[in-house]
N, C-alpha and C positions, 0 to 999 in steps of 0.2 A: 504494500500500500504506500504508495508516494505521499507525500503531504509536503506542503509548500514551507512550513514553517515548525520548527520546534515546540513552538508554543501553542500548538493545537491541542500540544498532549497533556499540559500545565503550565499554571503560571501561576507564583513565579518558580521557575528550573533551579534546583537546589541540586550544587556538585558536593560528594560527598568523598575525599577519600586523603590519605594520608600525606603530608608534606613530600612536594618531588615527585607526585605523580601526574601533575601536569593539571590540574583543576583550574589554573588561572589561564593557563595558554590556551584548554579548550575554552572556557565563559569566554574569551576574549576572542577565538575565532569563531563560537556561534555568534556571537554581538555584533562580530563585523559581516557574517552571512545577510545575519535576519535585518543588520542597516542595508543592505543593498538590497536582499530582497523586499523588503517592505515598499521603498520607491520605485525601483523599477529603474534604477538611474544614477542620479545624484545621492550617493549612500546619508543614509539623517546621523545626525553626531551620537555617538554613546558616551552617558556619562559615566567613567570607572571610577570609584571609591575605594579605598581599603575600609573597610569597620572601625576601625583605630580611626583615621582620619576624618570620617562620620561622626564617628563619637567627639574629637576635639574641632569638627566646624558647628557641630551641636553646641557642645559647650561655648563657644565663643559668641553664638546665637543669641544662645540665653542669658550670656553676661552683660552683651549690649541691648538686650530686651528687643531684639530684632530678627525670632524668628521665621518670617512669612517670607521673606526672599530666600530663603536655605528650602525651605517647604516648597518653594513654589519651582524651583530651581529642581528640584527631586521627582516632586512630582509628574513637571513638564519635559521630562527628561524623555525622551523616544524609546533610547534604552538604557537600562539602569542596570551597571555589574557593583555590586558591592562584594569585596573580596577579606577571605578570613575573619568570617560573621563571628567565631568561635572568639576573637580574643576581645568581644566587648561584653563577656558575660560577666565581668564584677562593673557593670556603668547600667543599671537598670531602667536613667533615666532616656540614657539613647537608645537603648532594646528597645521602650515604650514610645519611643519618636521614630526609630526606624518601620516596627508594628504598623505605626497608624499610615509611613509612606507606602509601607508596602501596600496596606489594604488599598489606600485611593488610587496605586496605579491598575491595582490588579480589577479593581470596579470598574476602571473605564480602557482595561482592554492593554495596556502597556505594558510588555516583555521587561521581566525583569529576572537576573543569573544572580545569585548568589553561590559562593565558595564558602564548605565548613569543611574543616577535618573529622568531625563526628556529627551524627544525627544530630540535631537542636537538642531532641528529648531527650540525650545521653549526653549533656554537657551542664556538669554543675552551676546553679548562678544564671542560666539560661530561662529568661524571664516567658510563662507561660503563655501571655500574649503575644510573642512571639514567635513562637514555637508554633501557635494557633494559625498565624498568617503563612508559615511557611510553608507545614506539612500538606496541608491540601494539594498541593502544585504537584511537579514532576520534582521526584529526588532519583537520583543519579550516582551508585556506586564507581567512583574510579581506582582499578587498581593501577601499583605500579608498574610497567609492561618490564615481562621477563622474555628470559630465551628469545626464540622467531622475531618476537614482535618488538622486541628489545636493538636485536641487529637489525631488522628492516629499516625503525624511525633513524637508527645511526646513521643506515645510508642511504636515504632520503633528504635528510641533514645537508650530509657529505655535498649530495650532486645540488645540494641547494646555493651551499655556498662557496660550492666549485673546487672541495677538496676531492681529489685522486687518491681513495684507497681499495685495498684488495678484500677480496671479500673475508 
């Protein structure tokens, strides 16, 4: 069954798998797929976050009491990767502000990748309203690639960036 877009299958697409196994280079080449397919042309921008850096444009937000441009900026965002969700589980107050972006995009239809190293609900400190927005979506085991599939990406790699080696 073809389907035009990842995000038929959920949203938002939760990568789920252990540091090094490439959870940020795929969110980051679905984002740049589904920007090109989406227009049909002119790819639309993706906004990429780390969770760390969400959490302190959060905080800087709220220090100047000028939330609604961080929110609106989130929201209106085409596509939205926020990466290594797992290390803002002791900031409860950005879980509960990332929560409510997540929910407004996924209401009106807008792709959105998140990257954890564990499930939400298997990560201490991982604020339930959160976990609530996510789990619904597509979650996405990725392992690290061994043997075959381990030497294929090498030399794929290789002829990418035009190294000459044997097999």
């Amino acid at each position: 069954c073809a389907r035009d877009s990842v995000f038929e299958f959920g949203n938002p697409l939760l990568l789920v798998g252990p540091t090094g196994c490439g959870k940020t280079s795929i969110a980051l080449h679905l984002a740049a797929k589904e920007s090109i397919r989406s227009t049909e042309g002119e790819p639309t921008p993706v906004l990429y976050s780390t969770a760390i850096d969400f959490s302190r444009q959060y905080a800087e937000a709220v220090g100047a009491d000028d939330l609604p441009p961080l929110r609106q900026e989130i929201n209106d965002a085409p596509i939205l990767v926020i990466d290594d969700r797992h290390l803002i589980s002791d900031k409860p107050a950005a879980q509960d502000e990332l929560a409510a972006r997540i929910e407004d995009r996924v209401a009106v239809g807008r792709p959105t990748l998140i990257t954890c190293r564990r499930l939400p609900s298997e990560i201490r400190g991982m604020r339930p309203l959160l976990v609530s927005r996510v789990v619904p979506g597509l979650t996405v085991p990725i392992a690290t690639p061994s043997g075959e599939a381990r030497s294929q990406l090498l030399r794929e790699i290789a002829v990418h960036i035009g190294l000459d080696i044997d097999r």
